[in-house]
RODO-2510 file (C-alpha; in nm, 4 decimals, decimal comma):
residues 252
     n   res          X          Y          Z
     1     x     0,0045     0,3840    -0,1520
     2     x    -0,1793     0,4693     0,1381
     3     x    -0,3223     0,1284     0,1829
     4     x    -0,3174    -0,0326     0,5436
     5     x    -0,4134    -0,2632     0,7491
     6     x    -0,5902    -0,2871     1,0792
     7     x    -0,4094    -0,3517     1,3980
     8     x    -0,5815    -0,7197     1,3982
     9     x    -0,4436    -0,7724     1,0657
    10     x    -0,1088    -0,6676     1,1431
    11     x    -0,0916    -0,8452     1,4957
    12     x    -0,2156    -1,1737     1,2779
    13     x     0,0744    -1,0693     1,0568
    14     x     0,3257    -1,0861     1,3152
    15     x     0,2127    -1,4080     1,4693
    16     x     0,3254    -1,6018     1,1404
    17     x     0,6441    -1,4631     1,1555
    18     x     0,7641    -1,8026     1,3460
    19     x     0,9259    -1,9769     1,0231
    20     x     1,2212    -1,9320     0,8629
    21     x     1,1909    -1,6984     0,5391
    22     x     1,3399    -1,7394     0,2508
    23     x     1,7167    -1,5878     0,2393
    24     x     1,9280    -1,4160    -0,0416
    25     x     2,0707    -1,7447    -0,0695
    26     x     1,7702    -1,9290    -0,0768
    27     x     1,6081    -1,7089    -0,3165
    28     x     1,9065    -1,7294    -0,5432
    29     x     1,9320    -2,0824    -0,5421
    30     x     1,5888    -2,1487    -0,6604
    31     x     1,6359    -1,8973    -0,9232
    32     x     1,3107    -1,7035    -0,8723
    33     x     1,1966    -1,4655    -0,5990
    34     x     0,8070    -1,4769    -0,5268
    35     x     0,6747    -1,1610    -0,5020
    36     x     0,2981    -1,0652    -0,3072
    37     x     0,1341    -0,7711    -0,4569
    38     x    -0,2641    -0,6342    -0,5421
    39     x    -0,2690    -0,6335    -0,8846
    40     x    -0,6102    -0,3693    -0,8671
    41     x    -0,4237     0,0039    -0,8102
    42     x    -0,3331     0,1319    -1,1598
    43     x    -0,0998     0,2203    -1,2627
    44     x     0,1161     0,0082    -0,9871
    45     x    -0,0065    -0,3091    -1,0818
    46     x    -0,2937    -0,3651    -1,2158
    47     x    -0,4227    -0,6516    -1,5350
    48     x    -0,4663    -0,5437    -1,8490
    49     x    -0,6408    -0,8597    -1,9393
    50     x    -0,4462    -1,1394    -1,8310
    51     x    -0,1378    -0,9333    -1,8058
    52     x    -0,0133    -0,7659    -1,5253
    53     x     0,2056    -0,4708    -1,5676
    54     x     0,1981    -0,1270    -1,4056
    55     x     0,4858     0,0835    -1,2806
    56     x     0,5850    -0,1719    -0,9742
    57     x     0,5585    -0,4515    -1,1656
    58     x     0,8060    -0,3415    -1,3732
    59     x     1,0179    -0,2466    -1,0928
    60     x     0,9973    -0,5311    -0,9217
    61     x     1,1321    -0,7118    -1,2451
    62     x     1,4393    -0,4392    -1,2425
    63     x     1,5224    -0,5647    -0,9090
    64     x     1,5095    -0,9023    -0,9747
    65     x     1,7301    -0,8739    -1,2779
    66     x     1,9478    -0,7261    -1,0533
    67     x     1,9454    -1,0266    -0,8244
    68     x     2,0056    -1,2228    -1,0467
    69     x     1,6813    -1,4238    -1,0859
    70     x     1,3314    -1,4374    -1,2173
    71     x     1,0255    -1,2254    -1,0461
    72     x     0,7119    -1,4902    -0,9684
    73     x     0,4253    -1,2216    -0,9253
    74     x     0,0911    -1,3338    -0,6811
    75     x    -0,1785    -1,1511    -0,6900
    76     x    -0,3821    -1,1569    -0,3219
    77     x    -0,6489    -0,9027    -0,1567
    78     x    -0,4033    -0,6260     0,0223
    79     x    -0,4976    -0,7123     0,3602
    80     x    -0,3865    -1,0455     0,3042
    81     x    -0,0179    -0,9322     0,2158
    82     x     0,1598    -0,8430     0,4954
    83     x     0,0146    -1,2128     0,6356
    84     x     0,1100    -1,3966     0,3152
    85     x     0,4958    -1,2197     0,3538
    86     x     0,4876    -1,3672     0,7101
    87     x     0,3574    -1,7478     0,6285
    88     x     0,6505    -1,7182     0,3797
    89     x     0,3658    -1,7314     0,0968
    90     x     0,5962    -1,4577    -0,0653
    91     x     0,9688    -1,3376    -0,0226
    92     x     0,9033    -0,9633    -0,1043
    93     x     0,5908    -0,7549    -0,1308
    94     x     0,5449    -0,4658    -0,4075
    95     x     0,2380    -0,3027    -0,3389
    96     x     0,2617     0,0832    -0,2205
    97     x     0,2786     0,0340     0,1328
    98     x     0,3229     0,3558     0,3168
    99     x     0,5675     0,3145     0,5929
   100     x     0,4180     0,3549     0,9154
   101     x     0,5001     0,2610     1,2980
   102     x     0,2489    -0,0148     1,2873
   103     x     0,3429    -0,2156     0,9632
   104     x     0,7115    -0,1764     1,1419
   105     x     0,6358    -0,3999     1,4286
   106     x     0,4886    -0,6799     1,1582
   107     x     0,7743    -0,6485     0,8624
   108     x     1,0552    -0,4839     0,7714
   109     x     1,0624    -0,2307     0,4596
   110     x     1,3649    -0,1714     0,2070
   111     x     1,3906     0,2016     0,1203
   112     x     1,1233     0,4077    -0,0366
   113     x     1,0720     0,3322    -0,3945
   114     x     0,8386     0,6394    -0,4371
   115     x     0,7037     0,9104    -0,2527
   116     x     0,2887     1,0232    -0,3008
   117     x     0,0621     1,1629    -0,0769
   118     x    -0,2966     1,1873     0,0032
   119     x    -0,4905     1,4192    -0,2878
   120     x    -0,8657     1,5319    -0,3212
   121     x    -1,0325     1,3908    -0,5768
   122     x    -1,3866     1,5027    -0,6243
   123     x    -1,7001     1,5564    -0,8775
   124     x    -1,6717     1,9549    -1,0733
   125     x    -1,8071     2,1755    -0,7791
   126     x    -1,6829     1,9502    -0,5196
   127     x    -1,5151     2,0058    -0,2176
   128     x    -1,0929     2,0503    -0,3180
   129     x    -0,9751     2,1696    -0,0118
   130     x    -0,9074     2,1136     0,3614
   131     x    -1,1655     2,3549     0,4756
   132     x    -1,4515     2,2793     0,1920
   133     x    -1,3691     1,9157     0,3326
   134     x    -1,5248     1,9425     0,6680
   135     x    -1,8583     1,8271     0,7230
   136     x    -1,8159     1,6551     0,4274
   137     x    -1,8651     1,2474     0,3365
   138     x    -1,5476     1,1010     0,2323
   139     x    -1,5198     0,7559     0,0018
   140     x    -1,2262     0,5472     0,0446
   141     x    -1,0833     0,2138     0,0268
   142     x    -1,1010    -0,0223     0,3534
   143     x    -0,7523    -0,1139     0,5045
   144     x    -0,5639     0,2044     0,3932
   145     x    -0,3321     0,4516     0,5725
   146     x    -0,5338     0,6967     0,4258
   147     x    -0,8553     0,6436     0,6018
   148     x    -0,6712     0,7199     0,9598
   149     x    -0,5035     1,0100     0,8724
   150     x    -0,8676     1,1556     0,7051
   151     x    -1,0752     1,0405     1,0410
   152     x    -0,8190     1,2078     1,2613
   153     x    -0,8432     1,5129     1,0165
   154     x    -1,2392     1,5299     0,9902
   155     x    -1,3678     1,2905     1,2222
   156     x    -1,4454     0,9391     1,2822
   157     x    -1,8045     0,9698     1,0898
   158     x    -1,6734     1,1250     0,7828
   159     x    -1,5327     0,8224     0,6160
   160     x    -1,7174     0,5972     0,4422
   161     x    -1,5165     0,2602     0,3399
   162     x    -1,5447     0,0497     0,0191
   163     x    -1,3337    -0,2966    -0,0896
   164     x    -1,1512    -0,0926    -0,3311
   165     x    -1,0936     0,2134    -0,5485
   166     x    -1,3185     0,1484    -0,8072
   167     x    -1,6058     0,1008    -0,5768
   168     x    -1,5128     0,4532    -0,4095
   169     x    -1,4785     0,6217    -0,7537
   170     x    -1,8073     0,4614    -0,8288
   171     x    -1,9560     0,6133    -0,4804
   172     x    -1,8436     0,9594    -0,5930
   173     x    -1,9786     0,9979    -0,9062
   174     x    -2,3302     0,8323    -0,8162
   175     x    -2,3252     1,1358    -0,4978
   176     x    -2,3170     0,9009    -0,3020
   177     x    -1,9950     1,0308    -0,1030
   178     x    -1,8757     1,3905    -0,1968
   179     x    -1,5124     1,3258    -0,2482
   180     x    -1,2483     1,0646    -0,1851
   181     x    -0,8204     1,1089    -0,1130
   182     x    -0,6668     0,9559    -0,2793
   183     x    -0,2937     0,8665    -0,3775
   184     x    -0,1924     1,1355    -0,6379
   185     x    -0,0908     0,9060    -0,9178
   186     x    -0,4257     0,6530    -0,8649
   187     x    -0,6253     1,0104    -0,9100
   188     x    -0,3672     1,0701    -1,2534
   189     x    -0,5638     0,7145    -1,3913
   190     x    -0,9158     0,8484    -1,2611
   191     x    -0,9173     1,1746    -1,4055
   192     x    -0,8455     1,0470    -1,7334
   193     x    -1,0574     0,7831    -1,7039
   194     x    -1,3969     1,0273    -1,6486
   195     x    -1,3236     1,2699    -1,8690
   196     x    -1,3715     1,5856    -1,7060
   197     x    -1,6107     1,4553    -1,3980
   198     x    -1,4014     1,4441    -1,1728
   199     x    -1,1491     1,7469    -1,0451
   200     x    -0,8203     1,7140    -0,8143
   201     x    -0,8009     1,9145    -0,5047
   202     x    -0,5298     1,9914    -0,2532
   203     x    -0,2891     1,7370    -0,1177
   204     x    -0,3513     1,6749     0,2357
   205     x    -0,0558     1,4878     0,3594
   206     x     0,2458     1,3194     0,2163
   207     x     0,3555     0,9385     0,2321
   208     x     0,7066     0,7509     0,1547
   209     x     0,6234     0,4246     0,0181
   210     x     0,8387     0,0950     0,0267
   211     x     0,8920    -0,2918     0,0021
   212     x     0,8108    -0,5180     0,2537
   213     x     0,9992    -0,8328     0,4035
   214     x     0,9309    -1,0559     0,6609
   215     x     1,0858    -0,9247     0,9886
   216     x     1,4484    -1,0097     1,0547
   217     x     1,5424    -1,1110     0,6695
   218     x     1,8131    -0,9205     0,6794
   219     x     2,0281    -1,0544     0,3651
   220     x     1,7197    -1,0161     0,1357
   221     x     1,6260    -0,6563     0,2486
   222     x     2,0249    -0,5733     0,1867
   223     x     1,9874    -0,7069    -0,1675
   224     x     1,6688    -0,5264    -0,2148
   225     x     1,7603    -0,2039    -0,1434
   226     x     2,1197    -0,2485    -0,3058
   227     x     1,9229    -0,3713    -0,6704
   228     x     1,6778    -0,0695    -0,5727
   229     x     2,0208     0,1923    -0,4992
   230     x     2,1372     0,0441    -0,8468
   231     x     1,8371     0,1149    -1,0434
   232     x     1,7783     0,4489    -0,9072
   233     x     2,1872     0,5773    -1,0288
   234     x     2,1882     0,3643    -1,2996
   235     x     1,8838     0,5673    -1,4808
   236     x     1,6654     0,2606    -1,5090
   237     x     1,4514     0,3915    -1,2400
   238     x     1,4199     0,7299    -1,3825
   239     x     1,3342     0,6223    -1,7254
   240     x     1,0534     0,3473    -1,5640
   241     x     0,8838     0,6794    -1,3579
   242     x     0,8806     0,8576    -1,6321
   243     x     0,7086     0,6067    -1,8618
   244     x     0,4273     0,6130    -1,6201
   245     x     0,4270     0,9281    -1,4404
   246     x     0,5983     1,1717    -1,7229
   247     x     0,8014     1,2566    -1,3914
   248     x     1,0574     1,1151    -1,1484
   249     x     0,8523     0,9601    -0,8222
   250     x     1,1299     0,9173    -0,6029
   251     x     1,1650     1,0669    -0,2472
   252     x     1,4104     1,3800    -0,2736
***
């Protein structure tokens, strides 16, 4: 989704990329391809239990059926992804990373395996659009692409920042934030999860989201986004976003 990371994170990021990553060939020889992700963002990945699943967990297993090997899933705190990718902790990351000129310089990304964007999600009465918006406290995760985008929007003081979702969500409906933006699908999961509490508002800006690999793996990112180009004509991907979404997610 919109999650980020902060320049420090991503410089830190780029400084690991000094080893050798795993290759295609690599990968395909040990017959499993380790991939990073933050299992807490339903309904990506998230536990149910002890059981992951979620709409890029499944994907991820698509595209590793497609190379030809078995998907090892590790779950880490985001803004520890991007530098687990580059200590070669992980071959791929599936996590909803928006694509953005920053996380360019620290990995490289397949092809957009959905597109979202940034939605109001607020308590009944609540702000829902741009202009109700200003003035206005927003709750949001740390280390996402969204909080940028809604400081350059509305300000540097109207963000306030939370380790995660939940802890947002749970901001909002105590009052103690008026509204948060969040990725459309995440606000899907919250609005059915309070029961009519919570409303959606406008969408604020759009995002294309993709796969990370460390910089310069060039014959893994070719086999990711040919399993990805396969799964997408072959209908697999359309009956997957469907499933979870009751609509197709992919960029048009």
């Amino acid at each position: 989704m919109k999650r980020t990371l902060s320049t420090l994170t991503l410089l830190a990021a780029a400084t690991f990329g000094t080893a050798q990553a795993r290759s295609l060939a690599d990968v395909k020889a040990s017959g499993v391809i380790r991939i990073g992700t933050n299992a807490e963002f339903k309904p990506f990945t998230y536990f149910e239990g002890t059981t992951m699943k979620g709409f890029e967990y499944d994907l991820g297993n698509l595209l590793a059926k497609q190379l030809g090997v078995k998907a090892q899933w590790i779950n880490q705190p985001f803004d520890s992804l991007l530098i687990g990718l580059n200590a070669d902790r992980f071959d791929l990351v599936i996590s909803s990373h928006g694509i953005t000129p920053e996380r360019q310089k620290a990995v490289d990304f397949s092809n957009p395996h959905y597109c979202s964007g940034g939605v109001i999600l607020t308590r009944t009465g609540g702000p829902t659009t741009a202009a109700a918006l200003k003035g206005k406290k927003v709750g949001m995760q740390i280390g996402t692409t969204y909080v940028g985008q809604v400081r350059k929007m509305f300000g540097e003081n109207a963000v306030r920042t939370y380790p995660s979702n939940a802890a947002a969500q749970q901001a909002l409906m105590a009052g103690r934030v008026d509204a948060m933006v969040n990725e459309k699908f995440y606000n899907v999961e919250a609005l059915k999860a309070t029961k009519g509490k919570l409303v959606e508002g406008d969408m604020l800006f759009q995002e294309k989201l993709a796969m990370p690999v460390k910089k310069g793996n060039k014959t893994l990112l070719t086999a990711v986004n040919g399993a990805l180009a396969t799964v997408l004509k072959n209908g697999e991907y359309q009956k997957l976003s469907k499933q979870w979404f009751g609509q197709d997610v992919r960029c048009k």
